[in-house]
C-alpha positions in Angstrom: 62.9 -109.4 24.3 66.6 -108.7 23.8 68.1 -105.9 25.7 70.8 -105.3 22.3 67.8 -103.6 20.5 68.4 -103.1 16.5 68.4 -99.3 17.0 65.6 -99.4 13.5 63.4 -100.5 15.8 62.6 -97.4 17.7 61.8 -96.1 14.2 59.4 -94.5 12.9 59.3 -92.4 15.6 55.6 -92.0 17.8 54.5 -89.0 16.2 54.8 -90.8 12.4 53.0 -93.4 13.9 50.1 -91.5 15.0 50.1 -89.4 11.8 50.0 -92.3 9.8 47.2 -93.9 11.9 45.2 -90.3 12.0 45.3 -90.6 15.4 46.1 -86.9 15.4 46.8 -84.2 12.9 50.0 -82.6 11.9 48.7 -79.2 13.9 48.4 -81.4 16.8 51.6 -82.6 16.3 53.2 -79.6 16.0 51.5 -77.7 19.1 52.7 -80.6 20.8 56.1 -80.5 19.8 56.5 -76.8 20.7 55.0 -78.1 24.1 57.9 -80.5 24.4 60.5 -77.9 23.8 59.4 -75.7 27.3 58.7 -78.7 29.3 61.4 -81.1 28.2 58.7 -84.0 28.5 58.9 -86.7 26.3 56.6 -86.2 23.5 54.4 -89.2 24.0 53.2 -88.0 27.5 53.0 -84.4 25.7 50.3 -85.5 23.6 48.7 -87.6 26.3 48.9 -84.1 28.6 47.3 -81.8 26.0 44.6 -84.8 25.6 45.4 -85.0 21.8 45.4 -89.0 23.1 44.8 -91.4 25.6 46.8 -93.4 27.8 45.7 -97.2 26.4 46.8 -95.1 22.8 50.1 -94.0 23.8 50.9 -97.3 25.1 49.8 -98.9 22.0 51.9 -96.8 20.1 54.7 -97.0 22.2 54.6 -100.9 21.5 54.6 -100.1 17.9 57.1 -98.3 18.0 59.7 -99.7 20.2 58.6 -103.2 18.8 58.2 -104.7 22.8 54.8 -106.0 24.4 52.8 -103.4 26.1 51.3 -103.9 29.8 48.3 -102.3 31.7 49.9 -101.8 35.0 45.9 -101.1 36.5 45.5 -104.9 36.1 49.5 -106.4 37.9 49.5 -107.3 41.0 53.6 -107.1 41.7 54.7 -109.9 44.2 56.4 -108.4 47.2 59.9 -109.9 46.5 59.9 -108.7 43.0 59.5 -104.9 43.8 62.8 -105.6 46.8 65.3 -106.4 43.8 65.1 -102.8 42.6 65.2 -100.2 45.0 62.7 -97.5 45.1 65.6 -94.8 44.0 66.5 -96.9 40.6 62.7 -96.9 40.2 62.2 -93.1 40.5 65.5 -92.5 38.4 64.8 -94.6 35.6 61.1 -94.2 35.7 60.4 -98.0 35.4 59.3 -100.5 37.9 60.0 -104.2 38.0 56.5 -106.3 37.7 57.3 -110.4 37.4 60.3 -112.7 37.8 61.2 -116.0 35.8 63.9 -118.7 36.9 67.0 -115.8 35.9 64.4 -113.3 34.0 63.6 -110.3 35.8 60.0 -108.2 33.3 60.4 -104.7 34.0 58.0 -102.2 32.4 59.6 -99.1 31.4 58.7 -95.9 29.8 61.9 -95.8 27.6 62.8 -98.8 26.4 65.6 -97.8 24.4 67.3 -96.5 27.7 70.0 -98.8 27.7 72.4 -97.2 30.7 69.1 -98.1 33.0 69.0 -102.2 31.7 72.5 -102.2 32.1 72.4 -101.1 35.1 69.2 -103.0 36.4 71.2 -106.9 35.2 74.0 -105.6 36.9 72.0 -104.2 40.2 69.7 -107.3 40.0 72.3 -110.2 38.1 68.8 -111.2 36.1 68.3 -110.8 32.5 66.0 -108.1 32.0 63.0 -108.0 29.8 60.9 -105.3 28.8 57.7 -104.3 28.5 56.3 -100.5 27.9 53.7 -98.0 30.0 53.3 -94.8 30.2 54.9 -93.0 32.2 52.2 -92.0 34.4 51.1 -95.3 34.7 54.4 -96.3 36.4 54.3 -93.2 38.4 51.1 -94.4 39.6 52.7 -97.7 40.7 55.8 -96.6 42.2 53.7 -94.5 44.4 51.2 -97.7 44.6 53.9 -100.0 45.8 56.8 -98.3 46.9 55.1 -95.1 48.8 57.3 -92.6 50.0 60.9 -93.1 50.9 59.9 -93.9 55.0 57.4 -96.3 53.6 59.7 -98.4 51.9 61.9 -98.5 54.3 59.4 -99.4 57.0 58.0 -102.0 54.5 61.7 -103.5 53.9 61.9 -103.9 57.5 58.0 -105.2 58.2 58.8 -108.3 56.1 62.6 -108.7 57.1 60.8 -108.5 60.8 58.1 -111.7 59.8 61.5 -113.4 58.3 63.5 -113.3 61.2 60.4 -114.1 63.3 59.4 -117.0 61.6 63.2 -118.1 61.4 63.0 -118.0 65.3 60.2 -120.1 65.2 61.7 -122.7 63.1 64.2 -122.8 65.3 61.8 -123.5 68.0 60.4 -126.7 66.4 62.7 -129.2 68.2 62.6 -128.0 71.6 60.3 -129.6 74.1 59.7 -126.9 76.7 55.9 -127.6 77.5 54.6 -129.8 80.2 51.3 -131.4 80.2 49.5 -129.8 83.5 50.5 -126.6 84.7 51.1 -127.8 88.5 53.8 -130.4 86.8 55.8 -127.8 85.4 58.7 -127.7 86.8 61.0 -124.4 87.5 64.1 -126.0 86.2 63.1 -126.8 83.2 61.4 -123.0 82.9 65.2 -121.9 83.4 66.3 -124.1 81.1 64.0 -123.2 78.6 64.3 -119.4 79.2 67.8 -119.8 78.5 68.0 -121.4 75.3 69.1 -118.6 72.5 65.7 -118.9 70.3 63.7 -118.2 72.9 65.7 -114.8 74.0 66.0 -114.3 70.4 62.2 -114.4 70.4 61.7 -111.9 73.2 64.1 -109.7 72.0 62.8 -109.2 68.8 59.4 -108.5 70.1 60.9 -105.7 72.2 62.7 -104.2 69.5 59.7 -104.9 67.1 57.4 -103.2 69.6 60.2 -99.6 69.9 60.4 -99.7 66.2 56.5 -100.1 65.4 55.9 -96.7 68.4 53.9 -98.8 70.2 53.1 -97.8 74.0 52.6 -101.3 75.7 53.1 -105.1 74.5 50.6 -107.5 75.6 51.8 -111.5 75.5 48.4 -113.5 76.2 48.2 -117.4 76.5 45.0 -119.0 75.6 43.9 -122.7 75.6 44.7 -123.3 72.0 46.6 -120.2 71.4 49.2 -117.7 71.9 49.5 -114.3 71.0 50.9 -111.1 70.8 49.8 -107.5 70.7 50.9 -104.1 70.5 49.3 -101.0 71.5 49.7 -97.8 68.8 48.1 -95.0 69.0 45.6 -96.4 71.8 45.1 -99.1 69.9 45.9 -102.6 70.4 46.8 -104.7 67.2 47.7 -108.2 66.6 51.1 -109.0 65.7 52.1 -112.6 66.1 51.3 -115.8 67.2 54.0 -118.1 68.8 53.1 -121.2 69.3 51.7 -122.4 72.2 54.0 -124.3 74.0 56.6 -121.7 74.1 54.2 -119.4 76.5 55.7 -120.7 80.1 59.1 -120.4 78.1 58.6 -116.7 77.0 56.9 -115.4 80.6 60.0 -116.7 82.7 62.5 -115.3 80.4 60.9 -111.9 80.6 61.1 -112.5 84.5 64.4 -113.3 84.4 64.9 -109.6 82.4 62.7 -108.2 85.1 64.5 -109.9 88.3 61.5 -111.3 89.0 60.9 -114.9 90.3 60.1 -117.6 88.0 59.1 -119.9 90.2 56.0 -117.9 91.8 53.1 -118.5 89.1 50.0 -118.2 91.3 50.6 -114.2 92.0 50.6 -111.6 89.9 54.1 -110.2 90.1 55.6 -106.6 89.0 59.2 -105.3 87.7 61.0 -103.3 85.3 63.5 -104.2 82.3 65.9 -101.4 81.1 66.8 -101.7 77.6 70.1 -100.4 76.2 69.7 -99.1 72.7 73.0 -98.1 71.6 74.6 -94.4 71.6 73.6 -94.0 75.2 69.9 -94.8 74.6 67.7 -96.5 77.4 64.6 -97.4 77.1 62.7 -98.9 80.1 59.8 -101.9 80.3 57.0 -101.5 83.2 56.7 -105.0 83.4 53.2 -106.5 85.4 52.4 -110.4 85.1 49.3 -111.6 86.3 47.9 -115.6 86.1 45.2 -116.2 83.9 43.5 -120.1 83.8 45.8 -120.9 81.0 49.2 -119.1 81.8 50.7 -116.1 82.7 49.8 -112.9 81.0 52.5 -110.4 80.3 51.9 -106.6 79.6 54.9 -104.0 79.4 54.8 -100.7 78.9 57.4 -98.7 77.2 58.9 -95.7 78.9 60.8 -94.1 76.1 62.4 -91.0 78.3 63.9 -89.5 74.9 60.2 -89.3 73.0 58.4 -88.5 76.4 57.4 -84.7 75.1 57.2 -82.0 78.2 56.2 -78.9 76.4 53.1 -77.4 77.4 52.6 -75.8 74.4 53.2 -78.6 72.3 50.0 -81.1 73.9 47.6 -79.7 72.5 45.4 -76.5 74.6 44.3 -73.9 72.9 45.7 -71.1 73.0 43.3 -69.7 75.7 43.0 -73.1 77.7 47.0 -73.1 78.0 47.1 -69.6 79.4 44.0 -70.5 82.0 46.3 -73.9 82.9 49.2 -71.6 83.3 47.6 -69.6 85.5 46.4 -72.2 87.5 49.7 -74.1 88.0 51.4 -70.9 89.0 49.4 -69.7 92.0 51.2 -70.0 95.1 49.1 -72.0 96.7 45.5 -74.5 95.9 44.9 -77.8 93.8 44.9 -78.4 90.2 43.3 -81.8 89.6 43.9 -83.3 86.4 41.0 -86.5 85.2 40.5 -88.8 82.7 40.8 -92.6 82.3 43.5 -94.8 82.1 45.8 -93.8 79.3 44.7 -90.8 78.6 47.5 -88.5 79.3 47.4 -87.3 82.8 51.0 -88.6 83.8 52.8 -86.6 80.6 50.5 -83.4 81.1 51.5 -83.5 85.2 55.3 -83.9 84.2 55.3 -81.3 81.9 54.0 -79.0 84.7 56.1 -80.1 87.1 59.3 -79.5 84.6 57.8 -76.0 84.0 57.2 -75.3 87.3 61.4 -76.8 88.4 63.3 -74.0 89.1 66.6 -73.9 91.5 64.4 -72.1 94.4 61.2 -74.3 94.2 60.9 -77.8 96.0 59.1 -80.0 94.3 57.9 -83.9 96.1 56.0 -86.1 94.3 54.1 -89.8 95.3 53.8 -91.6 92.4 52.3 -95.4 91.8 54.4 -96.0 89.7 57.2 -93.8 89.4 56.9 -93.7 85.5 60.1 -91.5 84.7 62.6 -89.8 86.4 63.0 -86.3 86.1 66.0 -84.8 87.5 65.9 -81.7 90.4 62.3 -83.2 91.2 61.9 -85.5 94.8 60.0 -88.6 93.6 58.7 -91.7 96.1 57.2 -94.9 94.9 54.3 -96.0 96.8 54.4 -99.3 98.3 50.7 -100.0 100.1 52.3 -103.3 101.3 54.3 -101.7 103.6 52.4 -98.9 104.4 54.2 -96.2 102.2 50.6 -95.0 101.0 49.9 -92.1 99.5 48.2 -90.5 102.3 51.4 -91.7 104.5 53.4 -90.0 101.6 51.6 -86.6 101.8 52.0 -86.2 105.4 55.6 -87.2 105.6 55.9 -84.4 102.5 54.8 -81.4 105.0 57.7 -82.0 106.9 59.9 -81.8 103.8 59.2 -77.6 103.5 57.9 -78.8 100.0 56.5 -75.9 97.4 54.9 -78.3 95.0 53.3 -81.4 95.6 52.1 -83.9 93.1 49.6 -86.9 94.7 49.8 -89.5 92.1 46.0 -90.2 92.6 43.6 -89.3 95.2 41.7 -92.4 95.8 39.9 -91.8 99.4 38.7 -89.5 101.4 41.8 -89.7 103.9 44.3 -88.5 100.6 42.0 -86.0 99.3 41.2 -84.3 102.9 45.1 -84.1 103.1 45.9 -82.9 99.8 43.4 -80.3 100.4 45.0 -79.3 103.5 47.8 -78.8 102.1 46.6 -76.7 99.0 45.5 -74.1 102.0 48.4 -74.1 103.9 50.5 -72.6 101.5 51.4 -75.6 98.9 50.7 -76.0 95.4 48.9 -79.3 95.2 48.6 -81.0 91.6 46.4 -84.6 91.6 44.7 -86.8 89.2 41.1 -88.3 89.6 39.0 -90.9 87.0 36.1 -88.9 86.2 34.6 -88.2 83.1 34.5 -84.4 82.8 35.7 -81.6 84.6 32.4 -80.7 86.3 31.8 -84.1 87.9 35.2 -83.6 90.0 33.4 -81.2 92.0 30.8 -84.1 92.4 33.5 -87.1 92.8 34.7 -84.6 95.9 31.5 -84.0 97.8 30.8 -87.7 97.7 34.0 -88.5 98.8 32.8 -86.6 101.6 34.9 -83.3 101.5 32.9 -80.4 102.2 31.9 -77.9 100.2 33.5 -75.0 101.1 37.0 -76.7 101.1 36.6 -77.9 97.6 36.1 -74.0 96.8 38.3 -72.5 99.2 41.4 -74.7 97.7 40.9 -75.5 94.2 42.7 -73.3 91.9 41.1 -75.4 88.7 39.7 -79.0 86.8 41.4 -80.1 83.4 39.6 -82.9 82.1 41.6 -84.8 79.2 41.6 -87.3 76.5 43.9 -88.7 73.6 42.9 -88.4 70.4 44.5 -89.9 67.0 45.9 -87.8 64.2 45.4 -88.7 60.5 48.2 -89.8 58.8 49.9 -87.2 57.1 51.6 -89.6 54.5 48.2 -90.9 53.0 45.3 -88.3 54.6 43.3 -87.5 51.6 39.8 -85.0 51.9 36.7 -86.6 52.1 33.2 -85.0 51.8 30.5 -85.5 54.4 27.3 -84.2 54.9 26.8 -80.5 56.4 24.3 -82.0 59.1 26.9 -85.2 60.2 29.2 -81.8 61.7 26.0 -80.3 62.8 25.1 -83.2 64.5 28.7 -83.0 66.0 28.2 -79.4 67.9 29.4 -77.6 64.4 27.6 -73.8 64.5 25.5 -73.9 61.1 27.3 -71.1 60.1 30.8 -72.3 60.5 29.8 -75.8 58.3 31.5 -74.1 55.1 35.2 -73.4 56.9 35.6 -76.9 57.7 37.8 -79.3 55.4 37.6 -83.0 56.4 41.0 -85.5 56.1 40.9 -89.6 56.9 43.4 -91.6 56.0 43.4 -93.2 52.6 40.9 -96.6 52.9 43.9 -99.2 53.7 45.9 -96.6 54.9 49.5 -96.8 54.3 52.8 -98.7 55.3 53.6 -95.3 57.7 50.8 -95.7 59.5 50.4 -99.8 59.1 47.4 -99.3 57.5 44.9 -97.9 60.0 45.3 -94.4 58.6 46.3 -92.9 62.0 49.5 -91.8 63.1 50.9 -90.5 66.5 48.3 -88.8 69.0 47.3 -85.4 70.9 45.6 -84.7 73.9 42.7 -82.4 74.0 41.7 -80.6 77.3 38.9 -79.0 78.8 40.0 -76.4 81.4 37.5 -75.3 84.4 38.8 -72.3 86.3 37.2 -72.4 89.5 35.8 -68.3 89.4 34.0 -67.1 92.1 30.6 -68.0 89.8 32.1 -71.6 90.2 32.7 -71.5 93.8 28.5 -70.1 94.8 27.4 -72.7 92.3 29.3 -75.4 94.3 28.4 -74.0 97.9 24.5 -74.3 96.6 24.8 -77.5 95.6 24.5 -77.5 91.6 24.9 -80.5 89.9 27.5 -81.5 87.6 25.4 -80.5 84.5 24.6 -76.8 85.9 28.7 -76.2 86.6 29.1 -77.6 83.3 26.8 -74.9 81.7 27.9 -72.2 83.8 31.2 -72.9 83.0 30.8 -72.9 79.3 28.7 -69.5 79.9 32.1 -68.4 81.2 34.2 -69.2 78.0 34.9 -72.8 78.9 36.2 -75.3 75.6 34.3 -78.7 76.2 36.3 -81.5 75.1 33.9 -82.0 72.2 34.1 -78.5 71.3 37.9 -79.4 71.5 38.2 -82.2 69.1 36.1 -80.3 66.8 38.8 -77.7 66.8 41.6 -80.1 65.6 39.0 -81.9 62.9 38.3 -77.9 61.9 42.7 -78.2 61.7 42.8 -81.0 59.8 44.5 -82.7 62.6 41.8 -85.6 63.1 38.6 -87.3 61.1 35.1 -87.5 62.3 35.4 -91.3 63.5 37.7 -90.0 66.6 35.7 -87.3 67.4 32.7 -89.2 67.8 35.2 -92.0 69.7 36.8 -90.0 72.1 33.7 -87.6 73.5 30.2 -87.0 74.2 28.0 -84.7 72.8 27.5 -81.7 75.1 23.8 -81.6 74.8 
């Protein structure tokens, strides 16, 4: 249609039309008038509000009486570069929301049609001519929410798709270079500098760092395979595909990230470890824990991202309970014993050890720590990086440190009996020892010990307490939406019958959103169980109970499992069901 509208068009006005079509009655039409003057809604989406009609009515009407096609929004699919020529704002304002594109012609529905100021301003925005077609306006509502999401959203979409442009404008540029030789003994380490060197290829690398800070993930994994090459991020514990380069830039892309690290490009038989520090701009650095290790069809490549600035070292801000922080604290600030903290890889240890250790820094307290790696520095703290070729090990480490009138120690891991029977000398000699383990729960440290071959009575005579941890996912807050679920799925969870009815259940919305890239997760928090070693604990352990008798005795005690700890952030909304079930056991 024409955007210079004969101004007779618009007439008769809605409410003659449906009059005239006894589509409502003239009481109707004046209870929704008086509805229109405290609202100031139009008085189309009055009627439709007061149910007088519906929406495939009002849009009828709407035709009729602007004279322009009508369109069921339910049934467009809006192209992805359509929806970028207006921005979200111009949307919101003008309630409309651009839906197809011709040669010069840009088909925007609209509520208004007869708003003018916003087609003038949409051609001149835009420099299309602008068509229109008519909705309701809670039909457009429904797809600017549908397509543009919240403000974040669109701007995390905006830069999604300029981040697969500028991708697969690297790869273009990577079509004409012959980088890849036809046996991997032939390769030869010139050429790899060469190739390293040559701007697409840093372009490439670069991107994926900066792609992989933007996106929050924790660690990139680059991974060749016989036919392929890929990359991956891990968010939120999770690793997710992100691109695929092709394959003959993978000896290209592993020696220029060892040229970031200062690593040597010519060893490719070994695996081989360094670090990349990233400036960001306004004084930001972020920092790469680089390890390459040879596979049978290249070298893989994982980094992990040490982002100091979003490293969070608040105790209260973890995730205990209220009660489990307090029994932590109390642990943690006893002059003297061990605080062992367990879990798997990844699940937290590092950041809830730091936060203790910045709680604990004070100017009169000397803190030493042995670390594999040292992750992050934290200043007025004595770190040492363990180097086991040499013979800095940690049991080296921790005997050097009693020389060092040290008041904290921290043992990165205790992995043999030689570290552990050291660290526990030192825990009763007057130190405050503070240790990780791998075990699955906090009662089967007290068995990981006593097979190491400590004895009994110095596992109770120096440990002060057990946290066992886990991460566990948080549902989006930008698309979490409630969901109903059986009473007996919670009971079967460890949910007290009674306490069934207080719970309200949240997952993310079934494709999720742009915030959370459409996993409907975002962001993590750890959940603890905290075993005070009482002097219960202590005759169980010096009769030999198993782990499953301290484990009841400590829950007699007041003791949180970790089930009984996700289920307290599901009964917050925090998490879904799914994570519970993914990140712990049942107690029974």
């Amino acid at each position: 249609m024409s955007v210079n509208m004969n101004k007779k068009s618009y007439n008769p006005r809605i409410g003659d039309i449906l009059i005239k079509e006894d589509v409502i009655n003239l009481d109707q039409l004046k209870s929704a008038i008086e509805e229109q003057k405290k609202t100031g809604k139009r008085l189309g989406e009055t009627l439709l509000s007061l149910g007088y009609i519906d929406d495939n009515q009002l849009v009828a009407y709407l035709s009729k009486q602007f004279g322009v096609p009508a369109v069921n929004l339910d049934q467009v699919e809006i192209p992805s570069e359509v929806l970028r020529l207006v921005p979200r704002e111009t949307a919101l304002k003008h309630n409309l929301i651009p839906i197809n594109r011709s040669n010069s012609t840009l088909v925007v529905a609209m509520a208004d049609p007869s708003n003018i100021f916003a087609i003038d301003d949409l051609k001149f925005a835009t420099g299309h001519n602008i068509e229109v077609v008519v909705a309701s306006e809670r039909a457009i509502r429904k797809a600017i929410e549908k397509y543009y999401g919240s403000k974040k959203e669109w701007e995390d979409k905006l830069k999604a798709e300029e981040s697969i442009e500028v991708v697969d404008k690297i790869i273009g540029e990577l079509e004409g270079i012959a980088i890849e030789s036809t046996s991997e003994e032939e390769v030869d380490v010139n050429d790899l500098e060469k190739a390293s060197e040559q701007a697409p290829v840093i372009k490439l690398v670069n991107h994926i760092l900066l792609d992989a800070i933007r996106r929050g993930a924790s660690d990139i994994h680059i991974e060749p395979y016989e036919k392929e090459f890929r990359v991956r991020y891990r968010i939120d514990g999770v690793l997710y595909d992100i691109m695929r380069p092709p394959v003959k830039l993978k000896n290209a892309v592993s020696s220029r990230i060892k040229v970031m690290a200062h690593l040597d490009i010519a060893e490719r038989r070994l695996p081989q470890d360094g670090r990349i520090k990233l400036r960001m701009g306004q004084g930001k650095n972020i920092e790469f824990r680089v390890s390459i290790i040879p596979t049978i069809f290249g070298e893989k490549v994982v980094m992990r991202i040490l982002d100091k600035e979003s490293l969070q070292l608040d105790l209260t801000k973890l995730g205990f309970e209220e009660e489990q922080l307090k029994a932590f604290r109390d642990a943690i600030y006893k002059p003297y014993g061990m605080v062992l903290i367990t879990g798997p890889t990844g699940s937290g240890k590092t950041t809830t050890l730091y936060s203790s250790l910045m709680e604990l820094n004070r100017p009169d307290v000397n803190i030493c720590t042995a670390e594999d790696p040292v992750e992050y520095s934290l200043v007025g703290i004595n770190q040492v990086q363990i180097h086991e070729e040499i013979g800095l090990t940690f049991s080296a480490c921790l005997r050097s440190f009693l020389r060092q009138d040290p008041d904290v120690i921290l043992v990165g891991e205790i992995r043999d009996y030689e570290t552990a029977e050291i660290a526990i000398k030192a825990a009763l000699t007057g130190h405050l020892v503070l240790s990780t383990l791998h075990t699955n729960d906090a009662p089967s440290t007290i068995t990981r010990l006593l097979n190491m071959g400590i004895e009994p009575f110095l596992v109770t005579a120096s440990l002060n307490a057990v946290v066992a941890q886990r991460l566990i996912r948080k549902v989006c807050q930008e698309c979490r939406e409630e969901v109903s679920i059986p009473p007996q799925v919670l009971i079967d969870l460890g949910v007290p019958p009674r306490e069934v009815s207080d719970f309200v259940i949240y997952r993310g919305r079934g494709n999720g959103c742009r915030v959370c890239l459409g996993t409907g997760y975002k962001g993590r928090i750890a959940i603890y169980e905290v075993m005070v070693i009482t002097e219960e604990i202590k005759e169980f352990i010096l009769s030999g109970a198993s782990a499953l008798e301290l484990k009841r005795e400590a829950m007699r005690q007041g003791m949180k499992t970790l089930r009984q700890s996700a289920i307290n952030k599901l009964k917050q909304g925090i998490t879904s069901v799914e994570e519970v079930l993914r990140t712990t056991a049942s107690d029974n």
